[in-house]
C-alpha positions as CSV (number, residue, x, y, z in Angstrom):
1,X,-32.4,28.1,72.9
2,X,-32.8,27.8,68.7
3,X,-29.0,27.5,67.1
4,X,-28.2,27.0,63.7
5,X,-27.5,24.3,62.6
6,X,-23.6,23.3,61.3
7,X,-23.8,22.8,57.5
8,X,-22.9,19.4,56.7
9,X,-19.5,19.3,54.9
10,X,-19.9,17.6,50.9
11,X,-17.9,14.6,50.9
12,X,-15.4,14.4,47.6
13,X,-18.2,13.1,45.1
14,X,-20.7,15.7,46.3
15,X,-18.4,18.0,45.6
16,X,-17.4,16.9,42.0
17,X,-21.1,16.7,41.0
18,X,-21.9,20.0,42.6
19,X,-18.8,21.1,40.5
20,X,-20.0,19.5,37.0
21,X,-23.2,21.0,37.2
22,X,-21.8,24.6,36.9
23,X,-19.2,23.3,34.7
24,X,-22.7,22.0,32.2
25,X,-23.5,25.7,32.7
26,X,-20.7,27.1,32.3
27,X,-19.8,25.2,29.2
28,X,-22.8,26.7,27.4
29,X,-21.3,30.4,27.9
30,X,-18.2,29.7,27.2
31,X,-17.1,31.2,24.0
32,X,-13.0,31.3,23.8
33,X,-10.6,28.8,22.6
34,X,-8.8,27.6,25.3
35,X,-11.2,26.2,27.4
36,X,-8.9,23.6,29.4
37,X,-7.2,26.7,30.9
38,X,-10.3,28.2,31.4
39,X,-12.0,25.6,33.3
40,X,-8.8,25.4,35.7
41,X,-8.9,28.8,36.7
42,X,-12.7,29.0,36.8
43,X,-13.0,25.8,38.8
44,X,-9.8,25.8,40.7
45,X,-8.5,22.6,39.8
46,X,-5.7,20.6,37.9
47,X,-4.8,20.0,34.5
48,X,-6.1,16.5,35.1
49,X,-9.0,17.0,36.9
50,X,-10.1,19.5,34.2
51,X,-9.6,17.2,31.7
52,X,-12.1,14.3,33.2
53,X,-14.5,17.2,34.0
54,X,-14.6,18.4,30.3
55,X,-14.6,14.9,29.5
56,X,-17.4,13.6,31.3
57,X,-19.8,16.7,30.4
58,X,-18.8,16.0,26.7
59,X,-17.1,19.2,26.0
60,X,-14.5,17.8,24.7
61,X,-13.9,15.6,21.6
62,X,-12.7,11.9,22.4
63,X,-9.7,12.5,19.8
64,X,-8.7,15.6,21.5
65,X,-9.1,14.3,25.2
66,X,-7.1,11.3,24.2
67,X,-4.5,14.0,22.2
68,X,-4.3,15.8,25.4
69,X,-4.3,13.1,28.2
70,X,-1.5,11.2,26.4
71,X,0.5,14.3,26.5
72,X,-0.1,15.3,30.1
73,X,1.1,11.0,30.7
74,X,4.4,12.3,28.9
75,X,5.1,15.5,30.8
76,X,4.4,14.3,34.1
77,X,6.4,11.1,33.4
78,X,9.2,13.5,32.4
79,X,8.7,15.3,36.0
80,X,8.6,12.2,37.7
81,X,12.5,11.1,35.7
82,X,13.7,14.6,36.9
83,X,12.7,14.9,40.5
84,X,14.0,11.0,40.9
85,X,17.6,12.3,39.3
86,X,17.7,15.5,41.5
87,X,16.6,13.6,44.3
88,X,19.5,10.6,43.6
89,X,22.3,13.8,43.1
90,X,20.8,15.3,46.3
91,X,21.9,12.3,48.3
92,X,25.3,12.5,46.6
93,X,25.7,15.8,46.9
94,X,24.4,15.9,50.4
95,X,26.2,12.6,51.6
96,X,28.9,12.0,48.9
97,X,30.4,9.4,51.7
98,X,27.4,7.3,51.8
99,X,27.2,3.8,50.2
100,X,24.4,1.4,50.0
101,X,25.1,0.1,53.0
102,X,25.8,3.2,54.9
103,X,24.1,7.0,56.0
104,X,27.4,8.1,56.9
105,X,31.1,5.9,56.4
106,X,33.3,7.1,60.0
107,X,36.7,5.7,59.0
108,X,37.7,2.4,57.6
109,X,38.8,-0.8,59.4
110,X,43.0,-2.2,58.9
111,X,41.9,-4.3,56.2
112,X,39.8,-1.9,54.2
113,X,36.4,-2.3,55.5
114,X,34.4,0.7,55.9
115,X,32.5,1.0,59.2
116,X,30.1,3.9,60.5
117,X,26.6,4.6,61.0
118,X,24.4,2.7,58.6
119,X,20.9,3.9,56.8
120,X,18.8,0.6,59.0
121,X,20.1,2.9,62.1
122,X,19.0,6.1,60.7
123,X,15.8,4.6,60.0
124,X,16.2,5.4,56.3
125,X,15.8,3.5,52.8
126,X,18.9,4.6,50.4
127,X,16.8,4.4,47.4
128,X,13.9,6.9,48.6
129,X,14.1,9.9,47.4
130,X,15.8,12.1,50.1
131,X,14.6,15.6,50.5
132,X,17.5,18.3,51.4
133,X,17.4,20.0,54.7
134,X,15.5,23.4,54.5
135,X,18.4,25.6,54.7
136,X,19.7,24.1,51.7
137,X,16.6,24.9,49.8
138,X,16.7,28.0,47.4
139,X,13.3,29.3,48.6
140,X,10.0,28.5,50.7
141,X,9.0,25.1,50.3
142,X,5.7,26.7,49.2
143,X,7.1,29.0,46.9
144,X,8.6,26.3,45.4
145,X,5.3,24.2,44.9
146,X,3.6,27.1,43.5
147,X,6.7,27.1,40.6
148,X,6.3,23.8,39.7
149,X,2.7,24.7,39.1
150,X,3.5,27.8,37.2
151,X,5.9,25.6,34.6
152,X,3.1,23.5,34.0
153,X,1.9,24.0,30.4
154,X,-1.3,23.1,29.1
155,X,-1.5,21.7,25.5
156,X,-2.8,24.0,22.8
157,X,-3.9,23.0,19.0
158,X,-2.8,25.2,15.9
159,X,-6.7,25.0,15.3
160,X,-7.2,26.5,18.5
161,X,-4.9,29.2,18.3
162,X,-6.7,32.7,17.6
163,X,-6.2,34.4,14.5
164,X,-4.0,36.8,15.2
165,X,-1.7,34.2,16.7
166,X,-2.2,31.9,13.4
167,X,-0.9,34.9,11.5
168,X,2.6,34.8,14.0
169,X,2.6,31.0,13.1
170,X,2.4,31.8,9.5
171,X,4.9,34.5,9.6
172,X,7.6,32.3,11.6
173,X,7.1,29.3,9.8
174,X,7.9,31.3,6.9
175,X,11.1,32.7,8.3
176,X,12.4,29.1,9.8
177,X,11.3,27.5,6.1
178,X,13.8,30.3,4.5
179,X,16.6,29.7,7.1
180,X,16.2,26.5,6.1
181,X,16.8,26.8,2.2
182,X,19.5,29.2,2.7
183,X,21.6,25.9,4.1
184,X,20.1,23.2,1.8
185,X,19.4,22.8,-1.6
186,X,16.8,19.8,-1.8
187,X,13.4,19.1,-0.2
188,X,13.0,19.2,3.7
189,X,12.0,15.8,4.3
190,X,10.1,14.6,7.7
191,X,13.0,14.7,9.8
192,X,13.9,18.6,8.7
193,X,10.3,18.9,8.8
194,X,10.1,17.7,12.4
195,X,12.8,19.7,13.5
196,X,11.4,22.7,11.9
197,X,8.2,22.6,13.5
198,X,9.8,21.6,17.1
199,X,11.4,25.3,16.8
200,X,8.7,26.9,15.7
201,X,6.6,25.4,18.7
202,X,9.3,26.5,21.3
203,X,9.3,30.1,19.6
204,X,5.4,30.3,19.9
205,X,4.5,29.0,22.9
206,X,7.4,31.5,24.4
207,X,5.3,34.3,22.6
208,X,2.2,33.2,24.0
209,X,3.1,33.1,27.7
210,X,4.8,36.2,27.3
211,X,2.7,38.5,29.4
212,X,0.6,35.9,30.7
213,X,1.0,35.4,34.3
214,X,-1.9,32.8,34.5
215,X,-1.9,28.9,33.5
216,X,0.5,28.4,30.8
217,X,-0.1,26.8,27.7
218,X,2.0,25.0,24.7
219,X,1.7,25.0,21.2
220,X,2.3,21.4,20.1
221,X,2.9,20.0,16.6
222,X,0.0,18.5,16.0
223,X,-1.8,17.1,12.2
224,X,-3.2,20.6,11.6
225,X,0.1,22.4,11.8
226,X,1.7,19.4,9.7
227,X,-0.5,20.6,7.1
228,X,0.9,24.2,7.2
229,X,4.1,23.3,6.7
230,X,3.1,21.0,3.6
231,X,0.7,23.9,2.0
232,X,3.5,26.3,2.1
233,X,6.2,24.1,1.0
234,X,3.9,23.2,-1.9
235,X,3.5,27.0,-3.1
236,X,7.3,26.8,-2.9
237,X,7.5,24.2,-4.9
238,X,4.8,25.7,-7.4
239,X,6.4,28.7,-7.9
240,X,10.3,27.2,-8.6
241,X,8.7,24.9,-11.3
242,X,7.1,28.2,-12.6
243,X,10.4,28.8,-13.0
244,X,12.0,25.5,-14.2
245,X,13.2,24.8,-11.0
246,X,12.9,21.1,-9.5
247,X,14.4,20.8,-6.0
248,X,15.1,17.0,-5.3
249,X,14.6,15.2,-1.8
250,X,17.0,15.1,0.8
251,X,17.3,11.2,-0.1
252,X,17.5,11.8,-3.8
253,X,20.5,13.8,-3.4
254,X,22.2,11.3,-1.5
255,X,21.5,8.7,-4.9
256,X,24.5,7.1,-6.9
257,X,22.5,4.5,-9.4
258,X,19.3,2.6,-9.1
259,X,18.9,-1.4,-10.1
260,X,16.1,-3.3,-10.5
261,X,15.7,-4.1,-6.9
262,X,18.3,-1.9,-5.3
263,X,18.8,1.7,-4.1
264,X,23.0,2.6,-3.9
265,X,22.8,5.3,-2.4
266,X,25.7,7.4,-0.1
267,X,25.7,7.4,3.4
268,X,24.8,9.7,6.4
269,X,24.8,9.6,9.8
270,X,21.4,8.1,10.6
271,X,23.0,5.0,8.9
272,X,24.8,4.3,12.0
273,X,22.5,1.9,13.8
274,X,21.4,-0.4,11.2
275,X,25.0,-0.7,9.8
276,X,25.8,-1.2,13.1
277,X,23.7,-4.2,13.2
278,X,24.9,-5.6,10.4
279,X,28.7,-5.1,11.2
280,X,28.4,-6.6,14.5
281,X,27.2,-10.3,13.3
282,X,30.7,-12.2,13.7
283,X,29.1,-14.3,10.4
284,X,28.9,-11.3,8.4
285,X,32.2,-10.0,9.3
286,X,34.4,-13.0,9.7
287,X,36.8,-11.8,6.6
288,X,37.8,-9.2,9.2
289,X,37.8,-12.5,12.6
290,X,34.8,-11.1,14.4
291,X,32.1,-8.9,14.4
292,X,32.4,-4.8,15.2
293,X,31.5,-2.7,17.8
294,X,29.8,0.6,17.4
295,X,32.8,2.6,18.0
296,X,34.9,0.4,14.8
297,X,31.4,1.0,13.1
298,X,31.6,5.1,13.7
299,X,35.3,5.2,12.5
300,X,34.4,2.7,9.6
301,X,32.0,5.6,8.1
302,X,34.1,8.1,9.1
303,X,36.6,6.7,6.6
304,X,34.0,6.2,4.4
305,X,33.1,10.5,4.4
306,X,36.7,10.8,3.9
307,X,36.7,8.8,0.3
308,X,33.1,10.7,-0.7
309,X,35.8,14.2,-0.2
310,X,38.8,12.9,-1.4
311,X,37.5,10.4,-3.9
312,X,34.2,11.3,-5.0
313,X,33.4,7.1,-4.3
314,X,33.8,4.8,-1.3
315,X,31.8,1.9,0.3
316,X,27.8,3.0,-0.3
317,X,24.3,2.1,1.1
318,X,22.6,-0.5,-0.4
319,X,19.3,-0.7,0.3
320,X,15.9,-2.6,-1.4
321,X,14.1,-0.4,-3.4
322,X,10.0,-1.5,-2.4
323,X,11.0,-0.5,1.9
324,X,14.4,0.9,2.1
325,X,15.9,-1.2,4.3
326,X,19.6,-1.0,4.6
327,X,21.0,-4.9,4.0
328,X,24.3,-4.0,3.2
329,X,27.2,-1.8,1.2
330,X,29.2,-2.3,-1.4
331,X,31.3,0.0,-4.1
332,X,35.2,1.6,-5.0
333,X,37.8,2.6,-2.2
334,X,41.8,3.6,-2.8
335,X,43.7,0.3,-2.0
336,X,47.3,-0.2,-1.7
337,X,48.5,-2.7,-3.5
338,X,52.3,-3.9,-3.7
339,X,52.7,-0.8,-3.5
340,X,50.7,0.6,-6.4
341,X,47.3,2.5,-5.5
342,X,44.1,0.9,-7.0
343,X,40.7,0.9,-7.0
344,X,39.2,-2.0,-4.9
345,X,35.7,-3.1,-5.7
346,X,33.9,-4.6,-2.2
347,X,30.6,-5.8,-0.9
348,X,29.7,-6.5,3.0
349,X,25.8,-7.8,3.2
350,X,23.4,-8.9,5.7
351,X,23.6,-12.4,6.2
352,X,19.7,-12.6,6.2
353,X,19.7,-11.6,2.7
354,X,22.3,-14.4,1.4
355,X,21.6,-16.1,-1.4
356,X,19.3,-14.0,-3.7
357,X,21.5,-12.2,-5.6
358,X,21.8,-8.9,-4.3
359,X,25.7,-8.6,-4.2
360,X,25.8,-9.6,-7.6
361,X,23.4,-7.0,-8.5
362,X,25.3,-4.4,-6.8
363,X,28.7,-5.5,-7.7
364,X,27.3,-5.0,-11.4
365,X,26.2,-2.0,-10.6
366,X,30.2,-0.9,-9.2
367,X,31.4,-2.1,-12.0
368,X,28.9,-0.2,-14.4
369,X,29.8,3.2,-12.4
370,X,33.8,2.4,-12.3
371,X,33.9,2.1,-15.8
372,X,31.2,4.6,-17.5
373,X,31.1,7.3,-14.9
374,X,34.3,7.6,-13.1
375,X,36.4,6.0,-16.4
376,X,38.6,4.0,-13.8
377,X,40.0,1.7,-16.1
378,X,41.0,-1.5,-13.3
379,X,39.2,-2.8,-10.9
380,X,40.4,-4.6,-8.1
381,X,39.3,-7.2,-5.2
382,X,40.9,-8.9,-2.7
383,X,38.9,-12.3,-1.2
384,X,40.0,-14.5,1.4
385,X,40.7,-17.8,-0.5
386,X,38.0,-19.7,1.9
387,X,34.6,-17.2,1.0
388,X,33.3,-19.4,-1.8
389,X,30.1,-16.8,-2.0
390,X,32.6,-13.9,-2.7
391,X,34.7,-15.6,-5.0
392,X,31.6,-16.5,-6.8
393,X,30.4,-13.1,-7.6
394,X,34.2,-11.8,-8.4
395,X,34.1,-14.7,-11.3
396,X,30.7,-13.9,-12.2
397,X,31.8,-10.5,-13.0
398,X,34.6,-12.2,-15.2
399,X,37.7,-10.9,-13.0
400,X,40.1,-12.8,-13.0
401,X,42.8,-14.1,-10.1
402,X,46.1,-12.5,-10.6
403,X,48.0,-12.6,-6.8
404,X,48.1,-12.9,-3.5
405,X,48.6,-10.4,-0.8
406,X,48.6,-10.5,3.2
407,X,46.1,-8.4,4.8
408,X,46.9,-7.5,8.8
409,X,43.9,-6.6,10.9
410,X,44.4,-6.3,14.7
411,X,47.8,-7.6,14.4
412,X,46.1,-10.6,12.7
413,X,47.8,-11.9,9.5
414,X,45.2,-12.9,7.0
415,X,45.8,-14.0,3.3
416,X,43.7,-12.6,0.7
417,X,43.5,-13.5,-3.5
418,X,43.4,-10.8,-5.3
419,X,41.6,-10.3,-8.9
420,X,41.4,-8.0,-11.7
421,X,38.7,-6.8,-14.3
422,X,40.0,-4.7,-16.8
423,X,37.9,-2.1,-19.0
């Protein structure tokens, strides 16, 4: 008796070729812009499967499918850091009596010791991720896979965006770049520019999705859209010096005077962490008997704001001129001086840039602004009799030793010289 014969099942390679040979076909057809999001719901596969398939037949660019892959390596990364937290507060939340060494602790012993059934009895590892009991689950397991797929966002190019959808880019990058001069009267630099353009994806790729109930796809902020935001900050610009209008740079308006070499310039708050690594050196700050933590640092520039309101002056940035870097501060604080308030002149530098005259440039540069711009008519320091280098530069500037006072830091008594330069 004839029977037909079982088709052979295609191992996983068949299949794949089978699959790229439509895909070559397919690909020649193909005429819309999103063609990674395509080729999942055509093909019936994931985000990273599409992407090798695309890749391998050449349909996409290597730039792109490197653009694409290194951002699909950052969001599944991200998934992997959240379901490894949610799994770890599971456990606690689940078994907030467990310990490493125990599944469940029954009672403790006289002396302390806890006792109980342990997680080598259960059969269990404390550190794998522990999945919760079904009741406990807010839906079907199923329904919860098919979610996680749904939240999944494919990554789309302002390039790739259709026109109509360019023109809603236009449009809201226009609206964020006016919110953003109605607060600030300089330049957005990269970092307002970055944080412009993070909005502005969030608010787009919301828009997109919005009626889409198929694969989901996000606008990133990619070179092309960069370039947006430049052009149309450029016609801003062109039009307010139409008008004889110059808007300065976020960084300009934070300027106080210029040197040869330096930038003194106020401070902000992404000052924190290199001040903070200047502060903490024991050698840099042994006027003050060791070095500071980051908390002394954050309450040492809060102090610092507080003179810029009250004073118009206070310790600033000084940084070099050719790369920025922060090596130090120096400039005018409110002192209290046998009882008289004065103006102190200071300096605080890197001790990798010792030596080379910066402090002496900067002090200079104090004294220049104390005298011509703020018409302060004394200036003021107070050296511990045992820093040759400071002393050095406070003689240099001609000022002249006139006391002693005792300074107390941390219930530390320390004795300080103090010297005067008149107008």
């Amino acid at each position: 008796m004839w029977r037909r014969r079982k088709k052979r099942k295609l191992s996983k390679p068949e299949r794949r070729e089978a699959r790229l040979r439509k895909a070559r076909q397919w690909v020649l057809t193909y005429t819309g812009s999103h063609i990674v999001r395509a080729y999942r719901k055509k093909f019936n596969v994931d985000y990273t499967c599409a992407l090798n398939d695309l890749g391998e037949i050449g349909a996409l660019q290597p730039e792109k499918l490197a653009l694409l892959r290194h951002h699909e390596e950052i969001r599944l990364q991200k998934k992997r850091e959240e379901r490894e937290a949610k799994s770890e507060q599971e456990r606690y939340d689940l078994y907030p009596d467990s310990d490493d060494r125990f599944f469940f602790i029954a009672g403790h012993t006289s002396g302390g010791a806890p006792y109980g059934v342990t997680w080598e009895e259960m059969g269990m590892d404390p550190y794998e991720p522990l999945m919760a009991p079904y009741s406990l689950m807010s839906c079907d397991p199923y329904e919860r896979e098919l979610e996680k797929l749904t939240e999944l966002k494919a990554p789309v190019l302002f390039a790739e965006l259709e026109e109509v959808q360019k023109a809603e880019v236009y449009e809201r990058l226009g609206e964020l770049i006016d919110d953003f001069f109605m607060g600030a009267d300089y330049l957005p630099g990269s970092e307002d520019r970055d944080a412009i353009l993070k909005e502005l994806c969030e608010d787009i790729t919301a828009s997109l999705n919005q009626w889409d109930t198929g694969p989901q796809i996000e606008l990133i902020p990619d070179d092309g859209l960069k370039s947006v935001f430049d052009g149309i900050i450029a016609e801003i610009v062109a039009e307010l010096k139409e008008e004889g209008i110059e808007l300065p740079t976020f960084m300009d308006t934070l300027l106080v005077v210029a040197t040869e070499r330096l930038i003194i310039r106020r401070f902000y708050q992404k000052d924190l962490d290199p001040l903070w690594k200047i502060m903490r050196k024991p050698e840099v700050m042994y006027a003050w008997e060791s070095g500071f933590k980051k908390s002394e640092v954050r309450k040492w520039l809060n102090r610092i704001y507080t003179g810029y309101r009250k004073d118009g002056h206070s310790y600033f940035a000084v940084t070099l001129k050719e790369t920025g870097k922060l090596i130090g501060q120096a400039g005018l604080m409110k002192l209290e001086l046998n009882g008289e308030t004065v103006v102190e002149i200071g300096y605080i530098f890197d001790d990798s840039f010792w030596g080379q005259g910066y402090a002496m440039e900067a002090a200079r540069a104090c004294v220049d602004l104390a005298f011509e711009r703020l018409s302060i008519d004394k200036l003021y320091a107070t050296i511990r009799p045992e820093n040759a280098a400071s002393v050095k530069v406070a003689e240099k500037l001609r000022m002249r030793k006139t006391g002693e006072v005792m300074k107390t830091y941390k219930d530390i008594e320390m004795p300080h010289d103090f010297y005067l330069l008149e107008r």
